[in-house]
C-alpha positions in Angstrom: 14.7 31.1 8.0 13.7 28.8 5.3 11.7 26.4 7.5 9.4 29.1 7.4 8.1 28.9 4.3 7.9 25.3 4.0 4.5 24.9 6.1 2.7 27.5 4.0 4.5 25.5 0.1 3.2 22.2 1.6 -1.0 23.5 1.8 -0.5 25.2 -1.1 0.2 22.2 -2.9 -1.7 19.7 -1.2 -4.8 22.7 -2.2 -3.2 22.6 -5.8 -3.8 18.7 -5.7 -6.6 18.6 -4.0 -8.6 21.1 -6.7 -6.4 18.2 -9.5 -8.3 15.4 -8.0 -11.7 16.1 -7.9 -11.0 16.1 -11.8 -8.8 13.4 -12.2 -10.0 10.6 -9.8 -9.5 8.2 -12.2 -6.8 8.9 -13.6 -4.7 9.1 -9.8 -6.3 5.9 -9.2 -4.7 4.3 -12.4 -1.2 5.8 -11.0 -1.8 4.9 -7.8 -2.8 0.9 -9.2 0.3 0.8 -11.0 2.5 2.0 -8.1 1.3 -1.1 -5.7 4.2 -3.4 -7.0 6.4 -1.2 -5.7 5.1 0.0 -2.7 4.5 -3.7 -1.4 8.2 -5.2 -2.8 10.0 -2.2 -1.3 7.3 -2.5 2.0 8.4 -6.3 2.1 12.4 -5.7 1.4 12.4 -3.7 4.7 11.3 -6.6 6.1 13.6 -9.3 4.2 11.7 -10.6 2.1 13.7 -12.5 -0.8 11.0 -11.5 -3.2 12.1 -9.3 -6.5 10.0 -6.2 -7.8 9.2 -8.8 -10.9 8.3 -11.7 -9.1 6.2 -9.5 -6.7 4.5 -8.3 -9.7 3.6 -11.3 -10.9 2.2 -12.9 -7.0 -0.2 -9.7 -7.4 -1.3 -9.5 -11.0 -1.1 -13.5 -12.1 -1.4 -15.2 -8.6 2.1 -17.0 -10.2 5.6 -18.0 -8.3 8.2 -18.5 -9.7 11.0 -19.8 -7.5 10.6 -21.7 -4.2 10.0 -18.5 -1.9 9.1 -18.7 2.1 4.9 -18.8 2.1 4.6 -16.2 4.4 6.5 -13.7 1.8 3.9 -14.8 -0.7 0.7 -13.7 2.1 2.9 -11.0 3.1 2.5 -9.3 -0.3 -0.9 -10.4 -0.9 -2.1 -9.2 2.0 -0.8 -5.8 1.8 -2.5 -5.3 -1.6 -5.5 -6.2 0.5 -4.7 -3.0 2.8 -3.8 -0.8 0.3 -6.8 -1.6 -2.0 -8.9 -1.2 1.4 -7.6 2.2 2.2 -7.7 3.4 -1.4 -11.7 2.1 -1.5 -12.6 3.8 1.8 -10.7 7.2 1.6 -13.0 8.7 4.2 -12.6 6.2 6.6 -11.7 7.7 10.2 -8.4 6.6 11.6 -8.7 4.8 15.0 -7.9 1.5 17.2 -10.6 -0.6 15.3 -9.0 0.3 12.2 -5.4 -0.4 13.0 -6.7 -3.4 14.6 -8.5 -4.6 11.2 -5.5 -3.7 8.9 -3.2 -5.7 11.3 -5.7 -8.4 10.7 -5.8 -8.1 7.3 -1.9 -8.3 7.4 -1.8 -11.3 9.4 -4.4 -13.4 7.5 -2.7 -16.6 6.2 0.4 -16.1 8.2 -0.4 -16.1 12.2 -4.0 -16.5 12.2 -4.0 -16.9 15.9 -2.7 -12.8 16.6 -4.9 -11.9 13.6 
């Protein structure tokens, strides 16, 4: 069965990448920079948000709107920049409630304070 031998592909190449990153660090942190646009539009489309890749691009790297847009899509993407440049900064960090709790907050910041 092929399911078999999919277990024993994945370590190998999360090993492969892992032996990749201790020499590359900065150069997977430039990728994974220039991937946030992306993560946080497509993120944000799931929950309809009428923002574009382009005008997302430009709420995270020139603080600049365009078009009249909802302000909670405008903290929406801010705010999961925030997360992702958290995570990203604090790689080690162990996953638990307090954690989800402060992402959530994070999140929330600028939209519903109150369940922040």
């Amino acid at each position: 069965m092929k399911d078999n031998n999919i277990k024993p592909r994945l370590e190998q190449l999360f090993s492969t990448y892992k032996q990749l990153e201790k020499k590359n660090k900065l150069a997977l942190r430039e990728i994974t920079l220039s991937e946030v646009p992306e993560i946080v539009y497509n993120s944000n489309a799931i929950e309809n948000s009428t923002l574009t890749l382009e005008e997302t691009e430009d709420i995270i790297f020139f603080d600049k709107i365009k078009k009249d847009h909802d302000i909670r899509e405008i903290y929406e993407a801010k705010n999961l920049v925030k997360v992702i440049e958290f995570l990203q900064n604090n790689p080690n960090i162990k996953f638990n409630a307090e954690l989800i709790l402060e992402l959530h907050k994070i999140l929330l910041t600028g939209i519903n304070d109150s369940i922040a």
